[in-house]
N, C-alpha and C positions, 0 to 999 in steps of 0.2 A: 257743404263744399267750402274750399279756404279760396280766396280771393287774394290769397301769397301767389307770388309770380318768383321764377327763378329756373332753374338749370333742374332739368330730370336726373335723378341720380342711374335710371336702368337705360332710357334712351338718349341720355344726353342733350335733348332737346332744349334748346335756352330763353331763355323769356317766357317759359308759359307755364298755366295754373299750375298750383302743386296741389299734392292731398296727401295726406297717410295711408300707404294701401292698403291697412286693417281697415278703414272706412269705406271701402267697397264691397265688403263681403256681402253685405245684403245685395248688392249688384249681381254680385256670382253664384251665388245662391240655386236661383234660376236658370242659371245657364249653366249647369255644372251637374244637375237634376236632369239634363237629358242624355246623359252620359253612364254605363253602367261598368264596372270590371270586371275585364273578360284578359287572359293571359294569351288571348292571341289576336288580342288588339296593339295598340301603339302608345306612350305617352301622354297623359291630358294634353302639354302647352302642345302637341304637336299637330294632335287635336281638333285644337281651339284655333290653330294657326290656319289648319288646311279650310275650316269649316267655314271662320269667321274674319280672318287674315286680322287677328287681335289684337299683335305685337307688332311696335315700329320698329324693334330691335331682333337681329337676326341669330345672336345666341342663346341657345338650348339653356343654356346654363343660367344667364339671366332670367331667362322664361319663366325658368321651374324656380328661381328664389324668389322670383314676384308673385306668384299664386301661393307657396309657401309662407311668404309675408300677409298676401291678404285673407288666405283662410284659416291660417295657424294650425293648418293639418299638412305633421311631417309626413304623411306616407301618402298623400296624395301625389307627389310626383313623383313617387318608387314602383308603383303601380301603373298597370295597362288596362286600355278602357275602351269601349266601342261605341257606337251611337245605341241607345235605345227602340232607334226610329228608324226606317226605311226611309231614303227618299221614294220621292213618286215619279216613277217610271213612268208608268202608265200616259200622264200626261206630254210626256216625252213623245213618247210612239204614236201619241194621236196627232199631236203636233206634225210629225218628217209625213203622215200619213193624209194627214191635212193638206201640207204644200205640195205634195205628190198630184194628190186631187185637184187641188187647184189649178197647176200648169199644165193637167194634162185629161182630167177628167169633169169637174162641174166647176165653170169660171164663179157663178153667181148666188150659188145657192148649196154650196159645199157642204156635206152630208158630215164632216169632220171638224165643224168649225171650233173655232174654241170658246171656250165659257167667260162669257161675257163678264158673268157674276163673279167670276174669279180675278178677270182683270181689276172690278172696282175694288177687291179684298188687296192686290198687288198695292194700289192704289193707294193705301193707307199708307206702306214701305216705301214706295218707292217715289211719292209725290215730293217735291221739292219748292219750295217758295221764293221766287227771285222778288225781295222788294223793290219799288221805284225809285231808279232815278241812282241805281247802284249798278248795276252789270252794262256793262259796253261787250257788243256784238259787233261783227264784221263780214260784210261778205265783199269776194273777188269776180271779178268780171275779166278777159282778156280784151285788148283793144289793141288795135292798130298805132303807130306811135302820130298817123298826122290828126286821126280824128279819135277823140280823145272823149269817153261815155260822160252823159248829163246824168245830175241827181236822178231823174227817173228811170232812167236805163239799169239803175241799179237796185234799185226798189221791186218788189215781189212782180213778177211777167205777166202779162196779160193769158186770159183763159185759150185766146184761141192759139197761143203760138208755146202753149206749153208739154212738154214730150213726156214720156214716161222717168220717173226721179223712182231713189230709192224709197222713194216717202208716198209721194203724189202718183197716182194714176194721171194715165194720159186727160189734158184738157180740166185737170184741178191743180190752181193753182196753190202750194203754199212757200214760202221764205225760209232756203235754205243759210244758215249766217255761221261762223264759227269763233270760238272764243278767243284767237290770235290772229294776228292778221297773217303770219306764217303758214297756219292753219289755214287759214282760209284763202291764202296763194297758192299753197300746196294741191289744194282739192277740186280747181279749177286744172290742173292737168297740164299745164302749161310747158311750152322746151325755152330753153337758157335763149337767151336776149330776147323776148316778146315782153312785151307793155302789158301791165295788169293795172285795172282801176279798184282803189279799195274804199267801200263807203262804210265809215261807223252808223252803228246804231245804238240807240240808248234806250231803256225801258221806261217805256212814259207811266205805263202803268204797272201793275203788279201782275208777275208769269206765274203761273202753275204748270210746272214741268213734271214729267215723266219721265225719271231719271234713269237711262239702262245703260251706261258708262260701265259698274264694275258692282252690281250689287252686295257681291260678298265683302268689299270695301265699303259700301257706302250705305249699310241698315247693318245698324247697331242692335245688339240681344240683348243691349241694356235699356233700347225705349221702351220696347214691350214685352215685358217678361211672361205676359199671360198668352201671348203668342209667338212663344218661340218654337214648339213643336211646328206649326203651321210654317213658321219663315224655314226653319230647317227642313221641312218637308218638300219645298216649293221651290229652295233654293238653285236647282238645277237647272228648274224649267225659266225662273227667274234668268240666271243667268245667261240660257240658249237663245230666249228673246234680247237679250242686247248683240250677240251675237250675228242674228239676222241680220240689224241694221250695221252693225260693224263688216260684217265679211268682205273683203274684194270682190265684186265683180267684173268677169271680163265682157267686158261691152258686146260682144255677139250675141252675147247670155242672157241682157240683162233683162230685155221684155217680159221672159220668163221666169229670171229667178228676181225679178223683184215686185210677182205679184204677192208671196208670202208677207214680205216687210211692209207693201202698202196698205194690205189688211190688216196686219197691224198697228199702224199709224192710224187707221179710219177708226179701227176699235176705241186708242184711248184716244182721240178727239172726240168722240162718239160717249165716252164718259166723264166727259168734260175737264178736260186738260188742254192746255191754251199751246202746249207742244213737248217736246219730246228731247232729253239730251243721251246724246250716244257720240262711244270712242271714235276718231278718226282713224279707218285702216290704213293711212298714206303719212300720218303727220304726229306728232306728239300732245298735239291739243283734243279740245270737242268738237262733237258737230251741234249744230243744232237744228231742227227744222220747226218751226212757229207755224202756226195754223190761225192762229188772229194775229195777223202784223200789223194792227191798227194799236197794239198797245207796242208798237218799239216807233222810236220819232227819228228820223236822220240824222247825223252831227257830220263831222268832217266826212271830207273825201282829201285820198291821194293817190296818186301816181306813181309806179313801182315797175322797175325791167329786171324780169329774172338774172340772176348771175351765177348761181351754180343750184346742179342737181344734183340728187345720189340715187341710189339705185341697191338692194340688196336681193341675192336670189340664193336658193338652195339646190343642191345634186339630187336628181330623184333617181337616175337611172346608171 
């Protein structure tokens, strides 16, 4: 790899590494082998885009002169190609089968549950290393504007005054914090002129997160080439469990539909992951939920009154 920094000539990106795309090919290689042509398939970049979201650039045409550049095979992008591989449904349907079960048939001992050992194999993809003393966390409280919350009012809730989260069953507590403090104004639910307290946190020690933000963005088919049939296989189910913890809920709902997501939460704390990062459904940042908040230390607090909301809905009927 070159340690030249400059301006990408296909994404235009500026300041960062460069490489000669013929020195990827053994990169693609791999990923390029699980793909076979078929005339009633679709384009490779188009492909590699839907599969892998590959390109930070959004023309076709660029697409196809950059794999052209790295493989030095002109008729790979004149041709139409398929997967080699089925995803796996299967796990798909036992999963909506599972949450079925759960909210409505075996709370404790659910006859559908999912595979433990599959999560640890996730595990390898999807684990994320926050080192210390790097990442600043944030969580929001609302308050009244005369009595105004103490450091510990904002630090993880006592077991007996805690309610059902999309994370924690009732009466466990864990540390929900988000990575903006917008973010984390946002998600406390608040209306226009109320007071919000925001307290930083800082990682004292080092996180092991469970990352289900956007997996087809965020595992690369170039760290493990010897498992890429597996991540492409998986990649659905991968995807449906970030899902879970993203979706809206509407609060009458939620006792039941967030026993799915707390099972899940229990699962990778249960195979040791210190917590969990997933999309906010309300705000443009992350969420996070920590299950050892003894490695995040408090930094600042401030004080914040909403000023404006938005609001977006769609016509269904």
């Amino acid at each position: 790899m070159s340690n030249k920094k400059g301006q990408c000539s296909y994404c235009k990106t500026k300041n960062t590494s460069l490489i000669q795309p013929q020195a990827l090919v053994d990169y693609f290689e791999p990923l390029l082998s699980i793909y076979k042509v078929d005339k009633e398939g679709i384009f490779i970049n188009q492909l590699l885009q839907e599969d892998w979201s590959l390109f930070a650039f959004p023309s076709k045409t660029q697409q196809k002169r950059l794999l052209t550049t790295i493989t030095q095979d002109k008729n790979l992008t004149k041709l139409k190609y398929m997967p080699k591989y089925l995803q796996d449904d299967s796990i798909i349907n036992q999963w909506h089968l599972f949450t079925n079960e759960l909210k409505h048939e075996n709370r404790f001992l659910p006859e559908n549950a999912p595979d433990r050992k599959l999560f640890s194999e996730f595990g390898f993809f999807l684990g994320v290393i926050y080192k210390k003393d790097i990442y600043k966390f944030f969580r929001a409280r609302i308050n009244n504007e005369e009595k105004r919350f103490k450091l510990k009012d904002l630090k993880k809730p006592p077991a007996a005054k805690v309610l059902n989260g999309r994370a924690n069953p009732l009466g466990i507590p864990y540390l929900y914090v988000a990575s903006t403090i917008d973010t984390a104004i946002a998600e406390v639910r608040g209306h226009k002129g109320e007071y919000v307290t925001v307290l930083e946190f800082n990682n004292k020690k080092k996180l092991e997160l469970f990352d289900l933000r956007e997996p087809r963005n965020t595992i690369s088919p170039f760290e493990s080439p010897d498992s890429i049939e597996f991540i492409y296989k998986h990649m659905s189910y991968m995807i449906l469990l970030g899902d879970e913890l993203s979706k809206p809920i509407i609060p009458s709902k939620a006792n039941l539909e967030y026993l799915s997501s707390q099972y899940l939460c229990e699962m990778i704390k249960q195979i040791g992951f210190h917590g969990i990062i997933y999309k906010s459904s309300i705000a443009d940042g992350n969420n996070y939920v920590i299950f050892t908040d003894n490695r995040l230390g408090p930094g600042s607090m401030h004080h914040y009154r909403i000023t404006e909301m938005s609001f977006r809905s769609e016509l269904i009927i």
